[in-house]
C-alpha positions as CSV (number, residue, x, y, z in Angstrom):
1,X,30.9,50.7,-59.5
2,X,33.3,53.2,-60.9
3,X,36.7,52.6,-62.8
4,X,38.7,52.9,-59.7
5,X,36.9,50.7,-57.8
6,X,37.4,47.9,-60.3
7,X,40.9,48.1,-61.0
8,X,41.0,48.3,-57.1
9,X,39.1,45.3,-56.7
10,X,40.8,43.2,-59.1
11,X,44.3,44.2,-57.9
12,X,43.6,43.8,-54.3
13,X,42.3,40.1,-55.3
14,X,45.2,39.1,-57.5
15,X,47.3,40.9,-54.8
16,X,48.8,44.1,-56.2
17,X,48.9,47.4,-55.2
18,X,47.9,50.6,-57.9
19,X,47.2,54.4,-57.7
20,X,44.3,55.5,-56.3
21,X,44.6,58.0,-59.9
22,X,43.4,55.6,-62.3
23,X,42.8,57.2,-66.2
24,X,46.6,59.3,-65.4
25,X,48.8,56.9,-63.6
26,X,51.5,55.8,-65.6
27,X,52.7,53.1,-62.8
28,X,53.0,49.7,-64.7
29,X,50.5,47.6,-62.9
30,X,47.4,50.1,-62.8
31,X,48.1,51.2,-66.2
32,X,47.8,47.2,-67.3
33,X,44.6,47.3,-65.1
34,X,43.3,50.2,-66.6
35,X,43.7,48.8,-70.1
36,X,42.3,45.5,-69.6
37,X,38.7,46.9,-68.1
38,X,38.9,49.3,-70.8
39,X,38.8,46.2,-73.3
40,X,37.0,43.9,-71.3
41,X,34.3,46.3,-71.2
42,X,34.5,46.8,-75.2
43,X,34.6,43.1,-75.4
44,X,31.0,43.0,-73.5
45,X,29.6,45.5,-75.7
46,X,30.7,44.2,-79.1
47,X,29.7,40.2,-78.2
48,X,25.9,41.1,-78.0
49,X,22.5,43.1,-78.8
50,X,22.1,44.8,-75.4
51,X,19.1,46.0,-75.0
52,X,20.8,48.8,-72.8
53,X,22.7,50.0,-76.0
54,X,19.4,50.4,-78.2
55,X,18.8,53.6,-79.6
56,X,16.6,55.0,-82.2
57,X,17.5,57.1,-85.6
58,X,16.1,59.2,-88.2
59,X,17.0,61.0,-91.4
60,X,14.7,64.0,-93.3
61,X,15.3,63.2,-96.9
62,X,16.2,65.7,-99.3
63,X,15.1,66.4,-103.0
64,X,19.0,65.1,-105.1
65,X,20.4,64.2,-101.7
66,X,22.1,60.3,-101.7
67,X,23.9,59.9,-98.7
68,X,22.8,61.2,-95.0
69,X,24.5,61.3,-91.6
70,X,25.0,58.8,-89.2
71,X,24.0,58.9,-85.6
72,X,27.4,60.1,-84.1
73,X,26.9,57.6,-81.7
74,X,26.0,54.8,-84.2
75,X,27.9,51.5,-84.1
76,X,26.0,48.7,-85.6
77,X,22.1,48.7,-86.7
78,X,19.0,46.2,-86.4
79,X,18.0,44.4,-89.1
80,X,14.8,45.1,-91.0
81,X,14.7,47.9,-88.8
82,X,14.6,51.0,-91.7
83,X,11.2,52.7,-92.6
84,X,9.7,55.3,-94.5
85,X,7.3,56.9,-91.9
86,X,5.8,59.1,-94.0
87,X,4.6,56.5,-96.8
88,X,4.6,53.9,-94.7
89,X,6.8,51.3,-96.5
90,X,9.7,49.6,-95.3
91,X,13.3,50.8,-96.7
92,X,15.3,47.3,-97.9
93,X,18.8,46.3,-97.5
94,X,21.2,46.8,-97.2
95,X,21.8,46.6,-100.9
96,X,24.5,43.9,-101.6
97,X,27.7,44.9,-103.7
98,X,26.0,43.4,-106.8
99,X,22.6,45.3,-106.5
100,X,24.9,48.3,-105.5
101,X,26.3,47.6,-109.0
102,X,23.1,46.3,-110.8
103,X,20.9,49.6,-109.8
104,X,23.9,52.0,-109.1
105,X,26.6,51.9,-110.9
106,X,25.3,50.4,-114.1
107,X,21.4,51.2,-114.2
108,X,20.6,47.6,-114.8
109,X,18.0,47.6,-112.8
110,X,15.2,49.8,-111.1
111,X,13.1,49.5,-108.4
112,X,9.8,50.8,-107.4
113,X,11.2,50.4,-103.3
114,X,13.4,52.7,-101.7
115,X,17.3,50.6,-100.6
116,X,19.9,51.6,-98.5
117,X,23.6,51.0,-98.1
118,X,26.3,51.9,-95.7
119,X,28.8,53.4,-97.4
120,X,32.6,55.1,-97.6
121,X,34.0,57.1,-94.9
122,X,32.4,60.1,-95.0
123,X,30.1,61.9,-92.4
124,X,27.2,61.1,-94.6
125,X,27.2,56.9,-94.7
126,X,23.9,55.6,-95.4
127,X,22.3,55.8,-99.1
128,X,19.4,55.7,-100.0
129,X,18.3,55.0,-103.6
130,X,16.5,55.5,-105.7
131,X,17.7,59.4,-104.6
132,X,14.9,61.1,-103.5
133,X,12.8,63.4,-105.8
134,X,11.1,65.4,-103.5
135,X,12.2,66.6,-100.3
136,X,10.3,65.6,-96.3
137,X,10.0,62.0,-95.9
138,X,11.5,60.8,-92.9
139,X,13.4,57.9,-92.5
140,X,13.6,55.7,-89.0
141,X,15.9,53.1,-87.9
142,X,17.0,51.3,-84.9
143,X,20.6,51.0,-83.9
144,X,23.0,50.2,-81.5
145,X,25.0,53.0,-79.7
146,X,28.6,52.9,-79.0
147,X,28.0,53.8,-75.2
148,X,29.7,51.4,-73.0
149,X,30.2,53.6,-70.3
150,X,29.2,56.2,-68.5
151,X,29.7,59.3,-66.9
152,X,28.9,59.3,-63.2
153,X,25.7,60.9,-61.9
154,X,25.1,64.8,-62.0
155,X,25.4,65.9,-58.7
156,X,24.6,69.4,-57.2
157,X,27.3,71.1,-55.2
158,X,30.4,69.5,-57.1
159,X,33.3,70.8,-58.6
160,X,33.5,69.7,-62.8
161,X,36.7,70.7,-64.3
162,X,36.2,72.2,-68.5
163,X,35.7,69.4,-70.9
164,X,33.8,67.2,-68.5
165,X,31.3,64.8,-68.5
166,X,28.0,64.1,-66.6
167,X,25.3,61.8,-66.9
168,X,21.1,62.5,-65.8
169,X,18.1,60.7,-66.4
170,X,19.3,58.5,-69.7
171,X,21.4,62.1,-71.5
172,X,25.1,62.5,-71.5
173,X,26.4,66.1,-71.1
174,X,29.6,68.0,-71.5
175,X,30.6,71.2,-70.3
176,X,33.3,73.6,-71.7
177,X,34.2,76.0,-68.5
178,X,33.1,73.8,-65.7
179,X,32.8,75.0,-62.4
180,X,30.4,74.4,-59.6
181,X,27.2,73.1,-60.2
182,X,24.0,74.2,-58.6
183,X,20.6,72.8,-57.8
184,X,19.2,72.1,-60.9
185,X,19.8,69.3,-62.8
186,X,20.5,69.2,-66.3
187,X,17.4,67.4,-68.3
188,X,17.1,69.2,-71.9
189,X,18.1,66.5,-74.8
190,X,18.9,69.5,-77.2
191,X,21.0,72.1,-76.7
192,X,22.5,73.7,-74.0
193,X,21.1,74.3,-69.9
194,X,22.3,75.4,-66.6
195,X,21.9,73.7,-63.6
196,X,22.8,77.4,-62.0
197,X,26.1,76.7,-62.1
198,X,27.4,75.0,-64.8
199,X,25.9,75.6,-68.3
200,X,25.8,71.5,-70.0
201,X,25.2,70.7,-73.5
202,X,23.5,67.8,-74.6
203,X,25.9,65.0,-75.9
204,X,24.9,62.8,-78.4
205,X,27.9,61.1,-79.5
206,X,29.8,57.7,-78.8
207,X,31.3,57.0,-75.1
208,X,32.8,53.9,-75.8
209,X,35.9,53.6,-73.3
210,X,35.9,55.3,-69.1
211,X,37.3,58.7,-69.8
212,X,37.5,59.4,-65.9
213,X,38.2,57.4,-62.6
214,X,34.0,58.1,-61.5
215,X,33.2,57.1,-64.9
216,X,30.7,53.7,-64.2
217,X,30.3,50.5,-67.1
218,X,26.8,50.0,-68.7
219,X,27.1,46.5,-68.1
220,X,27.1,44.6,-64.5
221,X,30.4,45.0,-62.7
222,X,31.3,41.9,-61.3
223,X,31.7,40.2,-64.8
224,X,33.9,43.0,-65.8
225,X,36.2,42.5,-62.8
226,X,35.8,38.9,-63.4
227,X,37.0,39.1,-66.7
228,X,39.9,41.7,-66.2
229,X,41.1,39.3,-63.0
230,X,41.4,36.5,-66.0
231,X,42.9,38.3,-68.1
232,X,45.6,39.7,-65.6
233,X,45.7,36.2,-63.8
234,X,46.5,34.6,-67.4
235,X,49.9,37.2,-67.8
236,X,51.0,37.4,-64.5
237,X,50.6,33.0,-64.0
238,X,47.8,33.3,-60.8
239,X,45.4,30.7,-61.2
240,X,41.6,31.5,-61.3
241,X,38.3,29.5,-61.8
242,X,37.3,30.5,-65.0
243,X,34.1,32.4,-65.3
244,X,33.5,35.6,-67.1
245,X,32.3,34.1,-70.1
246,X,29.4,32.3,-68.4
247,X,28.7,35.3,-66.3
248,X,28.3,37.2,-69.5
249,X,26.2,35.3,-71.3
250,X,24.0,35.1,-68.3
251,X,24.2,38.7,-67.5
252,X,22.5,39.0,-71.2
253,X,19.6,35.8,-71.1
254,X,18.7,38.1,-68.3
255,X,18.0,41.6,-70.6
256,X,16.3,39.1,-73.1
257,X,13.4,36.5,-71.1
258,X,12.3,33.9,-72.8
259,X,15.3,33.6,-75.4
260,X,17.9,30.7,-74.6
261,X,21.4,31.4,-74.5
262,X,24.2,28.8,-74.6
263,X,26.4,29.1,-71.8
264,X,28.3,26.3,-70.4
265,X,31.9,24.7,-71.4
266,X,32.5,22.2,-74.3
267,X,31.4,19.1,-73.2
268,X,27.9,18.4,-73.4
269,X,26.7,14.9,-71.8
270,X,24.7,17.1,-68.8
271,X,22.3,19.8,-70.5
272,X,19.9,21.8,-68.2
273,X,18.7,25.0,-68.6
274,X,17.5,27.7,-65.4
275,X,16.4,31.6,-66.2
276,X,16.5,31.1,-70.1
277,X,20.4,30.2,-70.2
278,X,21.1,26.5,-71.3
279,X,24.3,25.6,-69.6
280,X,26.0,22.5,-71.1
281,X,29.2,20.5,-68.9
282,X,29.6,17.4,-66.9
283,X,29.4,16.4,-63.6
284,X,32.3,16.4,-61.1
């Protein structure tokens, strides 16, 4: 389900009219639409670990090299999750502001293991110390990726205007010149490729927020419109049967079986749990 079929959606529930151009429209009520899924949809993404959002990392380390790059589309990472691959042993941390100190800043203490730390606001954010002697080893992580949304589908035979996005087969791609693409979908994760008509690159960067009315959520639609008709039924005084948080956390006990996920309201004298989500409430 797109962007402009959810603000559509919620505004024809809550009974509103908006444009049928969503990401330009500056009329007041689609614009408040627009704005709400846009958060809503952050919202979903920053409350858990979805497993949709996991990605993996890796760094080559370099003889008097620190600090290394990022992931461009990097936004938190997993725990325990750094590794040497090349000697085998597991990179700790991240180092703590007093062994940052202790090791760092005032050589109090060494280490035979290799640390990390995010760190500053550079491009290169993760150190590594001791800093590496000798230049090859690879370093591997797991992280999650700031991708939210999504382009919609490549498609053959369509029109993309410069600067667009597409999405085929798990890779995000931009063009620059656009124009009409042709038969061949794009499926390198490096680099540049035509389709025949339109040359894509591969995009590996963040795509946090819908940057076009096609543009579809990572998550499952109906919570997002459920939780952007709350939000606009809680400024504009409608009344709705609150829901979207439930939803949510059931929408995630799914993408994780055999975990249980507390999901229900505040009072607990009824507890039951059904597809790993322990719902907790009382009986009407």
């Amino acid at each position: 389900m797109t962007l402009a079929t959810i603000v559509a959606n919620v505004a024809a529930e809550a009974g509103y009219t908006v444009d049928t151009n969503i990401i330009n429209s500056t009329e007041v009520t689609t614009k408040q639409l627009r704005t709400m899924v846009q958060r809503i949809n952050r919202e979903m993404g920053e409350k858990y670990l979805w497993p949709i959002l996991f990605a993996s990392g890796s760094f080559t380390l370099t003889a008097g090299q620190a600090t290394y790059q990022l992931p461009s589309a990097f936004s938190m990472y997993h725990y325990n999750s750094f590794w040497n691959s090349s000697t085998r042993w597991r990179v700790l941390g991240p180092m703590s502001e007093q062994e940052y100190a202790e090791i760092i800043g005032y050589g109090l203490n060494t280490t035979v293991y290799q640390r990390f730390q995010f760190r500053g606001l550079s491009s290169n954010q993760i150190l590594i110390s001791p800093t590496p002697t000798t230049s090859g080893d690879v370093i591997i992580f797991e992280y999650i990726a700031e991708r939210y949304a999504r382009p919609a589908t490549w498609v053959t035979g369509t029109n993309y205007a410069a600067n667009a996005y597409t999405f085929y087969n798990g890779n995000y791609y931009q063009t620059t010149s656009g124009g009409i693409s042709g038969a061949t979908p794009p499926t390198h994760t490096s680099g540049s490729v035509s389709d025949g008509g339109v040359t894509w690159t591969y995009y590996s960067g963040a795509y946090p927020e819908f940057l076009a009315d096609s543009d579809v959520s990572v998550f499952t639609e109906k919570t997002i419109e459920q939780g952007v008709l709350e939000r606009f039924a809680e400024i504009h005084g409608l009344t709705v049967v609150p829901k979207f948080e439930l939803q949510m956390n059931e929408d995630f006990s799914k993408q994780n079986p055999g975990k249980i996920l507390y999901a229900g309201g505040f009072n607990r004298n009824l507890i039951f749990a059904r597809d790993g989500v322990a719902t907790f409430g009382t009986f009407i």
